[in-house]
One Martini backbone bead per residue (centre of mass of N, CA, C, O) as a GRO file, in nm:
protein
  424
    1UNK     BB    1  -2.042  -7.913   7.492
    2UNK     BB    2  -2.243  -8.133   7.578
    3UNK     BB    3  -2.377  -8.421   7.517
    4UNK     BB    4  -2.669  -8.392   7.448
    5UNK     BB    5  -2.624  -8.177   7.245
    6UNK     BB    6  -2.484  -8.320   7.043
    7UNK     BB    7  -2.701  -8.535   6.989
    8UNK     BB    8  -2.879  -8.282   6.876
    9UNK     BB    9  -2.732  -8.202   6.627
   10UNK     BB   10  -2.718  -8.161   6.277
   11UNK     BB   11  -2.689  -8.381   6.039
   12UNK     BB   12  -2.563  -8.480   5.760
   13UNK     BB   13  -2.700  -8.702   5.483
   14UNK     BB   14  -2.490  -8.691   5.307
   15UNK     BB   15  -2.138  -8.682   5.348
   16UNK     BB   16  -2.111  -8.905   5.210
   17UNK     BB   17  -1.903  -8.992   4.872
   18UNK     BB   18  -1.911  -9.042   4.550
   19UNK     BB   19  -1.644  -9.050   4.316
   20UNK     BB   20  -1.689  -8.962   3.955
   21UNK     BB   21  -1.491  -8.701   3.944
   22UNK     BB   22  -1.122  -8.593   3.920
   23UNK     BB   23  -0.908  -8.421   3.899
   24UNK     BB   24  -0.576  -8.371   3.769
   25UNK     BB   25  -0.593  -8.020   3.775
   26UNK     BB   26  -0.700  -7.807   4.005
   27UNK     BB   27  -0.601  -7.548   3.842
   28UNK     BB   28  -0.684  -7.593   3.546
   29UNK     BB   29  -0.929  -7.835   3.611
   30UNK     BB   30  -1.270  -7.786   3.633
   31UNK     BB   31  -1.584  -7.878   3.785
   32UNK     BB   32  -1.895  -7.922   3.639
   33UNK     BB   33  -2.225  -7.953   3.568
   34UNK     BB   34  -2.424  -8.146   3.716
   35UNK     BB   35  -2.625  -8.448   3.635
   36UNK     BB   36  -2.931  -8.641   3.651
   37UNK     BB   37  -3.051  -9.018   3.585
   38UNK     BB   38  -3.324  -9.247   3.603
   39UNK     BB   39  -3.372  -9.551   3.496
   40UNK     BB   40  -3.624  -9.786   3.413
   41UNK     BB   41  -3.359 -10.010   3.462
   42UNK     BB   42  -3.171  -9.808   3.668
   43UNK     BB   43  -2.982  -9.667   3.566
   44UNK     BB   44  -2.727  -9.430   3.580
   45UNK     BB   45  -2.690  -9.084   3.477
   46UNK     BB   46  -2.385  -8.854   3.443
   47UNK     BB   47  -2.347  -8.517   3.409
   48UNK     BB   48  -2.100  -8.298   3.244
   49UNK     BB   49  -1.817  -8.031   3.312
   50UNK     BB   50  -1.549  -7.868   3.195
   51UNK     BB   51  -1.309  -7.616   3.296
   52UNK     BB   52  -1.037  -7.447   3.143
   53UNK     BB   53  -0.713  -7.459   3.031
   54UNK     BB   54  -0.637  -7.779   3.085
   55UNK     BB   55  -0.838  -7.853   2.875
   56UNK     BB   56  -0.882  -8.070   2.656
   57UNK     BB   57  -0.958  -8.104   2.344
   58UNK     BB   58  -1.226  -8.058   2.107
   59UNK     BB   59  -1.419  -8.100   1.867
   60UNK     BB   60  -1.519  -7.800   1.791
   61UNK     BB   61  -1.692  -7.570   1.927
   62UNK     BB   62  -1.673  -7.337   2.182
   63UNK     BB   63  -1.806  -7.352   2.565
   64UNK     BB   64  -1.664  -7.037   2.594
   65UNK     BB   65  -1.619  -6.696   2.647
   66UNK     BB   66  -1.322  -6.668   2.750
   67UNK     BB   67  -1.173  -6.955   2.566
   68UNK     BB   68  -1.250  -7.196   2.737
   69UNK     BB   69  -1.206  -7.538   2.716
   70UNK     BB   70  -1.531  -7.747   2.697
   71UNK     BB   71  -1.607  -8.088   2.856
   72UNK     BB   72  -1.833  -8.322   2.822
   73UNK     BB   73  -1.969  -8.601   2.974
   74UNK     BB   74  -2.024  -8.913   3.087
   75UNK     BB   75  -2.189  -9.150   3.305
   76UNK     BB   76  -2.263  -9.503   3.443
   77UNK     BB   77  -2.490  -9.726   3.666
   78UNK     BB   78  -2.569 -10.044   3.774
   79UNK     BB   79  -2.481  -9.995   4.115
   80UNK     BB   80  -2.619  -9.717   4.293
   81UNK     BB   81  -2.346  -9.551   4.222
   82UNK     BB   82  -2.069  -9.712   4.375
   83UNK     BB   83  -2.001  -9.700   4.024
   84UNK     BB   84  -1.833  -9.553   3.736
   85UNK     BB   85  -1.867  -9.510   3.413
   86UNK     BB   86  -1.721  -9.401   3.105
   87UNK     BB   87  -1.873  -9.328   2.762
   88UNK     BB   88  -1.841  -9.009   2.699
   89UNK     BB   89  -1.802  -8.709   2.474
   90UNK     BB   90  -1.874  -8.343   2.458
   91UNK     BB   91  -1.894  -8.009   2.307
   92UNK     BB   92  -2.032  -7.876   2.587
   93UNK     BB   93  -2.258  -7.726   2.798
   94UNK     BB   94  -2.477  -7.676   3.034
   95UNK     BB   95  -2.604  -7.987   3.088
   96UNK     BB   96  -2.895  -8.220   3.024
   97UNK     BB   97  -3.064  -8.534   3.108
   98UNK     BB   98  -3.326  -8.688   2.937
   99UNK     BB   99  -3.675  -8.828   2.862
  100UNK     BB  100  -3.829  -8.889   2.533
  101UNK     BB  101  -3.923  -9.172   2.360
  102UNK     BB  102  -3.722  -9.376   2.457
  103UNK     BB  103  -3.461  -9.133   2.478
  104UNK     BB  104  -3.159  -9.035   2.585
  105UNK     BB  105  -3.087  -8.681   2.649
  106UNK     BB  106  -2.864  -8.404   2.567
  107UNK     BB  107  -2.904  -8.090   2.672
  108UNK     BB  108  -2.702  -7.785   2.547
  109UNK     BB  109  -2.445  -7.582   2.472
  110UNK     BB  110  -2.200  -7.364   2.217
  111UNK     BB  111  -2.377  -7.092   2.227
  112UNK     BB  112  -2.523  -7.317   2.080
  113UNK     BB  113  -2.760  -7.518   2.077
  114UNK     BB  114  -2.702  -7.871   2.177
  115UNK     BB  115  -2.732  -8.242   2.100
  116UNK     BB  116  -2.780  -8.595   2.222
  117UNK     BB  117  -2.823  -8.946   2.146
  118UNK     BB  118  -2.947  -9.229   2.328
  119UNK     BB  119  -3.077  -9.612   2.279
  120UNK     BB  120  -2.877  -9.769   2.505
  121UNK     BB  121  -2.853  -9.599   2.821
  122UNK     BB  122  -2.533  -9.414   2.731
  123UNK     BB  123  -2.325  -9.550   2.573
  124UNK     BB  124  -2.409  -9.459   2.278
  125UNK     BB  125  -2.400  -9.143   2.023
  126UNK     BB  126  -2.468  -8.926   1.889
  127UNK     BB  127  -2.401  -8.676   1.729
  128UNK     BB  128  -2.405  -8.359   1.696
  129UNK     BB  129  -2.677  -8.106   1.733
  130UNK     BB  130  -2.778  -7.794   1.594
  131UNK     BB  131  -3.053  -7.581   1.719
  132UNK     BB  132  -2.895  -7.286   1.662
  133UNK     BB  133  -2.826  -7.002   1.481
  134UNK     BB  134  -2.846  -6.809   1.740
  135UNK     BB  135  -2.692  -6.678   2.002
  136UNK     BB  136  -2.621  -6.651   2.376
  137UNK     BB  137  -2.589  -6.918   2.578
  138UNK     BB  138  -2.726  -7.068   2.874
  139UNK     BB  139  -2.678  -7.226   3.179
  140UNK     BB  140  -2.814  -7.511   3.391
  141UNK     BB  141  -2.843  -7.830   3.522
  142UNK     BB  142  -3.198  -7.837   3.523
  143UNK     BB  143  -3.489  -7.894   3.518
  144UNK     BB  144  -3.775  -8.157   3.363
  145UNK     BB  145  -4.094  -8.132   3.196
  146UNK     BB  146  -4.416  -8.319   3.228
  147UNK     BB  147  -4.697  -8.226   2.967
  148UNK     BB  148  -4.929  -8.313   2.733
  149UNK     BB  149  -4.711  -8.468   2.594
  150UNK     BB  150  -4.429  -8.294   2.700
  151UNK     BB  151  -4.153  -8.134   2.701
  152UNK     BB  152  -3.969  -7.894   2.975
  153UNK     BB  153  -3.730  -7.634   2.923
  154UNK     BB  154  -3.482  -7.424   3.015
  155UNK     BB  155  -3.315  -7.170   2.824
  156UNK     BB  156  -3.062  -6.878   2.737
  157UNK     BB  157  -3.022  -6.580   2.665
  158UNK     BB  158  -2.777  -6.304   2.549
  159UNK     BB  159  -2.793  -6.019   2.511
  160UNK     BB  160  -2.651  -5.777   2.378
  161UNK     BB  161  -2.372  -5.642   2.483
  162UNK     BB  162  -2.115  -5.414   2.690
  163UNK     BB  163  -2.043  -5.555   2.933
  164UNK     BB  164  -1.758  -5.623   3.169
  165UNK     BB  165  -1.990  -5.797   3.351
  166UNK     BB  166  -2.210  -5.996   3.442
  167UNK     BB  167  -2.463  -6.018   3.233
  168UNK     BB  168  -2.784  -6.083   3.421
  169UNK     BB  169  -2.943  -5.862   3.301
  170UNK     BB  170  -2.929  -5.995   2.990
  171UNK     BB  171  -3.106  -6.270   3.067
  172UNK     BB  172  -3.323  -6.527   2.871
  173UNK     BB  173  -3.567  -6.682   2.956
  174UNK     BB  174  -3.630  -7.005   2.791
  175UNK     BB  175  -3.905  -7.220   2.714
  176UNK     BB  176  -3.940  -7.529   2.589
  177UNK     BB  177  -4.093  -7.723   2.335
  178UNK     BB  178  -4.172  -8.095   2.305
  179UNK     BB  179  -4.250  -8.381   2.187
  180UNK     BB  180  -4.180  -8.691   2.317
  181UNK     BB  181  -4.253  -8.804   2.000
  182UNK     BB  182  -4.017  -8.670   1.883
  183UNK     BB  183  -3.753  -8.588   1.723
  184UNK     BB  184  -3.483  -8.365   1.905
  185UNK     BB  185  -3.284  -8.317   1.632
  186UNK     BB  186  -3.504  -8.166   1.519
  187UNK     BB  187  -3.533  -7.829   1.542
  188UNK     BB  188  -3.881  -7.824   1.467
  189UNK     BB  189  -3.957  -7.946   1.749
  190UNK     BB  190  -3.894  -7.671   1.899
  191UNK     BB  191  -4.031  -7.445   2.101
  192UNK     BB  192  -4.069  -7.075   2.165
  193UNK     BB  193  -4.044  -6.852   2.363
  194UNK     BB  194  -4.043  -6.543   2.462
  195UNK     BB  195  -3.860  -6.294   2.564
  196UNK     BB  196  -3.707  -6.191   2.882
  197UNK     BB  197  -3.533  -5.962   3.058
  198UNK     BB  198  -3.407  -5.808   3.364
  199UNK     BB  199  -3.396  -5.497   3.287
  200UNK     BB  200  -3.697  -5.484   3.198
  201UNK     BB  201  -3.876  -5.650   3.422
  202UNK     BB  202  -3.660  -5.502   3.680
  203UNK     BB  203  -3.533  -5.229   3.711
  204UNK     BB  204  -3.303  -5.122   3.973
  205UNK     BB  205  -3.482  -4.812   3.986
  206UNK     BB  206  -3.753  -4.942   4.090
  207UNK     BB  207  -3.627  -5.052   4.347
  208UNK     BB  208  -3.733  -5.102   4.696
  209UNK     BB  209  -3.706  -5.187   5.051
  210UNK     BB  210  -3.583  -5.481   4.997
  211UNK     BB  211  -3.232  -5.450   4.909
  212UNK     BB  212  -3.227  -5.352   4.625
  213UNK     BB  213  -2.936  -5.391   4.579
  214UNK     BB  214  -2.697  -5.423   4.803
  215UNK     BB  215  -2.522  -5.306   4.635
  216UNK     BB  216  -2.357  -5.146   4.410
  217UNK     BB  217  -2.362  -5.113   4.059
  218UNK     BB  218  -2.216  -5.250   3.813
  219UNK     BB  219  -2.065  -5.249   3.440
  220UNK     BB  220  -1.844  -5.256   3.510
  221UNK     BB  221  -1.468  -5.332   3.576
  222UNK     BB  222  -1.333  -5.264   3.907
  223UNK     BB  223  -1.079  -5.318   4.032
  224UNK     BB  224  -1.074  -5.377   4.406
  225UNK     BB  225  -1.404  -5.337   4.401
  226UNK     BB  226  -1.709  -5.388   4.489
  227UNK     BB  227  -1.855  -5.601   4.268
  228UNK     BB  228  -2.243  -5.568   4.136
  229UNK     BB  229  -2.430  -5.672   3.913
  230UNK     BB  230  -2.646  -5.605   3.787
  231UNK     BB  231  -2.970  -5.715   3.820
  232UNK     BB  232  -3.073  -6.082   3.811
  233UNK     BB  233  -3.138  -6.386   3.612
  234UNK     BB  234  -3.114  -6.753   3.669
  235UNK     BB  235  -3.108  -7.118   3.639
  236UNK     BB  236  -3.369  -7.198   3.524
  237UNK     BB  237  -3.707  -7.330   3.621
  238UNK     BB  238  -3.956  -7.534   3.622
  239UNK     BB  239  -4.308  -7.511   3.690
  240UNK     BB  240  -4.625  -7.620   3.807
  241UNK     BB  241  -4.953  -7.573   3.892
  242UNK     BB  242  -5.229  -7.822   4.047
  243UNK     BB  243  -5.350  -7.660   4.259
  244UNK     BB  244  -5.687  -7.544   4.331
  245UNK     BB  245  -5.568  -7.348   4.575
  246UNK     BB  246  -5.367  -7.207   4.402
  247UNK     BB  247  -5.312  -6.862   4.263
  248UNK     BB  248  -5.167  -6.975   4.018
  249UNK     BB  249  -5.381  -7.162   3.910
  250UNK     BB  250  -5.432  -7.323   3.583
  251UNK     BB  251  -5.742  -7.474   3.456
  252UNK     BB  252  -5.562  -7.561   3.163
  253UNK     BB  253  -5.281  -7.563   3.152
  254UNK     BB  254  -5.076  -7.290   3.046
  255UNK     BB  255  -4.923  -7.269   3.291
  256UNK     BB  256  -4.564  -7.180   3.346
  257UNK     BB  257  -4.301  -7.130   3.574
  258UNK     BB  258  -4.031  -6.950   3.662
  259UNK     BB  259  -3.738  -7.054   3.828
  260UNK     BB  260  -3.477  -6.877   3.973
  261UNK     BB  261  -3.163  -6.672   4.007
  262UNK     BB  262  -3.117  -6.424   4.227
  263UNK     BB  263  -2.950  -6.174   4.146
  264UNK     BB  264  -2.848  -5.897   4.383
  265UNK     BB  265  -2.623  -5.962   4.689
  266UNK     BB  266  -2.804  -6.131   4.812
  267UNK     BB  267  -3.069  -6.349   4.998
  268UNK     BB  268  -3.358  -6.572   4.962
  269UNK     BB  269  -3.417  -6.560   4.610
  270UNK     BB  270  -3.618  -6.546   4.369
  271UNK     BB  271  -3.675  -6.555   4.054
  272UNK     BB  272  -3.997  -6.482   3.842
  273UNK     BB  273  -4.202  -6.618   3.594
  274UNK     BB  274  -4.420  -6.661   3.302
  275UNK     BB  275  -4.599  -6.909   3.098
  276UNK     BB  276  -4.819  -6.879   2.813
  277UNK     BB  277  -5.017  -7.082   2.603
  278UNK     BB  278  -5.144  -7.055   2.328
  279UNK     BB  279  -5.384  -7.099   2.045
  280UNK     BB  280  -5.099  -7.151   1.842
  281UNK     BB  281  -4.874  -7.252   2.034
  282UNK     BB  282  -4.721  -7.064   2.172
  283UNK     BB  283  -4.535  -6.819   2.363
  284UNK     BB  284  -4.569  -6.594   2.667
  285UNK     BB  285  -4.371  -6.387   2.861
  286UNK     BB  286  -4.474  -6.300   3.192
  287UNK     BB  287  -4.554  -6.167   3.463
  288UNK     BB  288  -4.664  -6.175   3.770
  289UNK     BB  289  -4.915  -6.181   3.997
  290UNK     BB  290  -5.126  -6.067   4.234
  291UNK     BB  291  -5.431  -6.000   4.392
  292UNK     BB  292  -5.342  -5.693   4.378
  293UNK     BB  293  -5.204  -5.624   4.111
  294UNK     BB  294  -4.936  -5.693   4.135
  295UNK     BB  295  -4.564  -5.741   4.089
  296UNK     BB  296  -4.379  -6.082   4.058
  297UNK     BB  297  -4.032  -6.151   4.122
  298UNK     BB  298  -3.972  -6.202   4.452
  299UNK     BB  299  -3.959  -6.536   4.635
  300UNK     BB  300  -3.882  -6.719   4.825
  301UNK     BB  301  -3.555  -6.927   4.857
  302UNK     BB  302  -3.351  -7.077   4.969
  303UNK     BB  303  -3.066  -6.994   4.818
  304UNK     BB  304  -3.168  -6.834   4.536
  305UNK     BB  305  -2.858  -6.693   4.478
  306UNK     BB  306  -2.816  -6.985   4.395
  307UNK     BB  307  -2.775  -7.301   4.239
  308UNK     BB  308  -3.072  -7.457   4.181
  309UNK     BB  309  -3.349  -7.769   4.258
  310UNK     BB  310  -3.635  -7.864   4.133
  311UNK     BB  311  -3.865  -8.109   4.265
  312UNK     BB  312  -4.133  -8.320   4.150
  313UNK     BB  313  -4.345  -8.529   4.371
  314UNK     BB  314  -4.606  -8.736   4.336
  315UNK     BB  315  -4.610  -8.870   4.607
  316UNK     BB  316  -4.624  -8.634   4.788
  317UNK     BB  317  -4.650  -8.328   4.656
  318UNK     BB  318  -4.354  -8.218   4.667
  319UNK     BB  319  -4.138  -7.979   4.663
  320UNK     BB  320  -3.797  -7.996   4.585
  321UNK     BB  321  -3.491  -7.841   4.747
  322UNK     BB  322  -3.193  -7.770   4.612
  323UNK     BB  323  -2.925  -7.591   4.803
  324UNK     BB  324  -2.771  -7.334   4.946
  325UNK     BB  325  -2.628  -7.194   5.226
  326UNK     BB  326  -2.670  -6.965   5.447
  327UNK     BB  327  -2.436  -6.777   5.709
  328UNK     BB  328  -2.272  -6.478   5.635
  329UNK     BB  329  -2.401  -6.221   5.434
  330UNK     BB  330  -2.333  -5.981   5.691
  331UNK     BB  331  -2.051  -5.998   5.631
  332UNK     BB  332  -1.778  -5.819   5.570
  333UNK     BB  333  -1.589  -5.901   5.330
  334UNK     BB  334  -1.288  -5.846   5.497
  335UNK     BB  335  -1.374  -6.068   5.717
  336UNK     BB  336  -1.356  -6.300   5.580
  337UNK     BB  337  -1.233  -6.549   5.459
  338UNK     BB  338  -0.993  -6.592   5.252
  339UNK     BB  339  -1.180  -6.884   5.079
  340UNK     BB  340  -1.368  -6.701   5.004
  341UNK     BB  341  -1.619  -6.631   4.775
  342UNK     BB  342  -1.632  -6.326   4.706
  343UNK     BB  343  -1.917  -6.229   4.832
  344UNK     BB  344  -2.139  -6.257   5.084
  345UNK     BB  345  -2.329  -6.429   4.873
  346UNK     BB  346  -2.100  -6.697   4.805
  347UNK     BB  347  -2.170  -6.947   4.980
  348UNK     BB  348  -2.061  -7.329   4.893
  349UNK     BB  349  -2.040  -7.562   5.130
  350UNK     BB  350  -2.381  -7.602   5.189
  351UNK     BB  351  -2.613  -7.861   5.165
  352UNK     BB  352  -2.996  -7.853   5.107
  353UNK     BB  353  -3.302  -7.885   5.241
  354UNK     BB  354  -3.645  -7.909   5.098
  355UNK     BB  355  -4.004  -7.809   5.132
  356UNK     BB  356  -4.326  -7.798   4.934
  357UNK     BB  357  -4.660  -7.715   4.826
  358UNK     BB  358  -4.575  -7.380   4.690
  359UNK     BB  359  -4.300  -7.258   4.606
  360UNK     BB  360  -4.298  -7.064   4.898
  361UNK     BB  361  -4.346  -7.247   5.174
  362UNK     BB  362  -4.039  -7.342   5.308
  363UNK     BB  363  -3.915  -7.636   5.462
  364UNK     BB  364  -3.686  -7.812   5.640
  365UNK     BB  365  -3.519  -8.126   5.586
  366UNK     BB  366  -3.184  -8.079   5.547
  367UNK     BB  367  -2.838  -8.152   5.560
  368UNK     BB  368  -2.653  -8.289   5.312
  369UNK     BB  369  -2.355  -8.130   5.273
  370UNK     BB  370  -2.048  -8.046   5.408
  371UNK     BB  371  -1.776  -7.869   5.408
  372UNK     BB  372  -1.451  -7.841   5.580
  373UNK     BB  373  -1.502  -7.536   5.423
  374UNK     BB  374  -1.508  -7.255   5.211
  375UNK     BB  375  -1.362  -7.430   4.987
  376UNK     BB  376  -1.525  -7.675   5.036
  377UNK     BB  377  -1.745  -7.752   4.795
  378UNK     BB  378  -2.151  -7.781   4.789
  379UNK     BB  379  -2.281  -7.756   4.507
  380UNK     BB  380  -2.502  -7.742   4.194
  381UNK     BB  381  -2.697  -7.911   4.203
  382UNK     BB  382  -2.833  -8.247   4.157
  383UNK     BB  383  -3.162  -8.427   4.136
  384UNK     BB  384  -3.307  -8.807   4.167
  385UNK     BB  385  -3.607  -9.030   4.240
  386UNK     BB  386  -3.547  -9.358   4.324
  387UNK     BB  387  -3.791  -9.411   4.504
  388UNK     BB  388  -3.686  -9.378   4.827
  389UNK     BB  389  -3.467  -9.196   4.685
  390UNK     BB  390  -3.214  -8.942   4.683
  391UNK     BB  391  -3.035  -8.797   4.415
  392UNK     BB  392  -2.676  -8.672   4.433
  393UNK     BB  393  -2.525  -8.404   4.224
  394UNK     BB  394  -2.197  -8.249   4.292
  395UNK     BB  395  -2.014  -7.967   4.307
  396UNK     BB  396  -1.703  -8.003   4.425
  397UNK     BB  397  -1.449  -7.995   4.681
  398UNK     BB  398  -1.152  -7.973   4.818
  399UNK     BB  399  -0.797  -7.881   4.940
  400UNK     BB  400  -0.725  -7.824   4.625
  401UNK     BB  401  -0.845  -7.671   4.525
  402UNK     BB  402  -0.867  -7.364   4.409
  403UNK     BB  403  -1.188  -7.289   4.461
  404UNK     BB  404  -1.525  -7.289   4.505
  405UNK     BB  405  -1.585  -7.264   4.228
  406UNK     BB  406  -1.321  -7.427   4.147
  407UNK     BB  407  -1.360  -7.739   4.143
  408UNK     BB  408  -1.244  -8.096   4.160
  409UNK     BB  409  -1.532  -8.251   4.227
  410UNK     BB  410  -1.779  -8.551   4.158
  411UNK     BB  411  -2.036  -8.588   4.356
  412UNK     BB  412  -2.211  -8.868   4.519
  413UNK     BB  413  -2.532  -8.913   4.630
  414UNK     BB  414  -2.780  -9.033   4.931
  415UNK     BB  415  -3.123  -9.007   5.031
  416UNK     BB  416  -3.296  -9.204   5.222
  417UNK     BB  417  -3.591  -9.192   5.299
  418UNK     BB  418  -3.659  -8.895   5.210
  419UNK     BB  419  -3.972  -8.883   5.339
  420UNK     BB  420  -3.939  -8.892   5.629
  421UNK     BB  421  -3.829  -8.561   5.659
  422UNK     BB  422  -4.099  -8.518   5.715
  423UNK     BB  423  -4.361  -8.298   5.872
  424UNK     BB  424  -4.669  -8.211   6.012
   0.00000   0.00000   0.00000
């Protein structure tokens, strides 16, 4: 390649990063779950979890279906990120950090539902409290949508089944809504969709033509074999159309959107449903439609194969989307590097960037971070817009992880004056 060539090819736009937290144990405690958010006097709170054999006790229950114990963090930085300070520890699991009526919260799992509310920017928060009492939650820490003084986030539930690989088809994902000026530590705060599972709403066997399943699905786990879990949605995001020349858009405000992680077994989509607001205050969970009357669930996604993260930002009207590349998922398993985690669509140390005016037609805004390798991830990612800045808290690993999966490291990124990204 010669200069001309080098100079013109796409660098990653923010592949410097501070380390947030490192793990002690590479082998035995795994950094997981990375959440940000900006308060309004400059404050960055970045919200995290262990996981694995290593990770030390916390009271109460245990928040890994494994048998592992999961550890939540605090972080907080009042110098742009380039510093943070540790200030609490949490006994759950796929958090995420919220603002609403002035106080802010920290809600995730540990089997049941679990929050904690924080009144003076994150540094000591209130005991623990359990928002249900039944079901067996999942998540990921997606977005959080304000509409209608109203706090909108999605967190899953799943369905008891009998299964002995990853159940992604009998995940349900459910929408929460609370006002934002109600005490959100009492359960009566927030009220849930109706569930709709995957298995339901798109079962395996009526699916054709576009290569779903990519490979053949097992219910049960065969030590040696090619397994690859019925189809299925997770780490769901929610989203509001509010352009009224988009085909879903509702003029009452009561449709939301959900944007989901598609298990295939391949690349390329997200899987969709909407939750539609009744006149009694309800919400009910179905497919959407097409102008032609098909059920839409599979959309156009670059990544959404993996954990994504959806944000609307006010000021350019765009939503932007920080997700996983692919770039080789069309290789056959037993060629691909010793190195490489799972299936061929299991690539994770690739960071993107897109944008879009209707989480259809998403354009490339930049390559955000690479690791070194296919064990170095940079992946799971979740971002906050801070001015001019895009903030990215990342689950990475260097060359000590364990594997892409179970990475070492939480690191911080900024991608500064990211509208002008923008083009045409």
């Amino acid at each position: 390649m010669n200069m001309e060539e080098t100079a013109h090819r796409i660098r990653p736009c923010a592949d410097d990063y501070v380390t947030v937290f490192e793990s002690p144990d590479p082998q035995s405690v795994y950094c997981y779950s990375p959440a940000i958010i900006n308060l309004p006097g400059g404050r960055l709170v970045l919200t995290m979890d262990l996981g694995g054999k290593g990770v030390p006790d916390l009271p109460g229950p245990k928040g890994s279906r494994k048998g592992f114990i999961t550890q939540g963090k605090v972080f907080v930085s009042d110098d742009k990120g380039r510093t943070w300070q540790h200030t609490h520890d949490f006994p759950f699991m796929h958090a995420r950090p919220f603002l609403a009526g002035g106080a802010l919260y920290i809600l995730g799992h540990c089997v049941n539902l679990m929050i904690i509310r924080s009144d003076n920017g994150g540094l000591t928060w209130s005991e623990p409290v359990q928002l249900t009492d039944e079901g067996d939650w999942h998540q990921a820490p997606c977005n959080v949508h304000y509409a209608k003084g109203n706090v909108y986030l999605v967190m899953e539930d799943i369905r008891q089944h009998d299964m002995t690989v990853w159940p992604v088809s009998e995940i349900q994902p459910v929408l929460m809504r609370a006002r934002e000026d109600a005490d959100l530590l009492e359960p009566v705060s927030w009220t849930y969709a109706s569930r709709l599972t995957a298995v339901d709403a798109f079962p395996s066997d009526r699916l054709d033509y576009f290569g779903v399943p990519f490979f053949t699905e097992n219910s049960d786990y065969l030590k040696g074999q090619l397994n690859c879990p019925p189809v299925g949605w997770l780490e769901t995001n929610v989203v509001q159309f509010t352009d009224p020349d988009h085909y879903w858009y509702d003029p009452e405000g009561r449709t939301f959107h959900l944007w989901a992680r598609a298990h295939t077994g391949g690349t390329g989509f997200a899987a969709i449903a909407k939750v539609v607001e009744n006149n009694d205050g309800t919400m009910t969970t179905m497919l959407e439609t097409t102008p032609s009357g098909k059920r839409a669930v599979f959309v156009p996604c670059p990544g959404g194969q993996m954990k994504f993260h959806l944000l609307f930002d006010e000021v350019s009207r765009l939503y932007w989307l920080l997700s996983s590349q692919s770039t080789d998922s069309m290789t056959r398993k037993e060629r691909l590097p010793a190195e490489r985690f799972d299936l061929p669509n299991n690539e994770r140390h690739r960071l993107q960037l897109h944008y879009s005016t209707n989480c259809i037609d998403w354009c490339f805004a930049a390559i955000v971070s690479i690791g070194a390798s296919p064990k170095q991830s940079r992946h799971y990612a979740s971002m906050a817009i801070d001015g001019e800045d895009l903030l990215i808290a990342s689950r990475s690993g260097d060359a000590r992880a364990k594997d892409a999966h179970n990475g070492n490291l939480i690191t911080f990124h900024n991608i500064r004056n990211f509208r002008s990204l923008v083009y045409g």
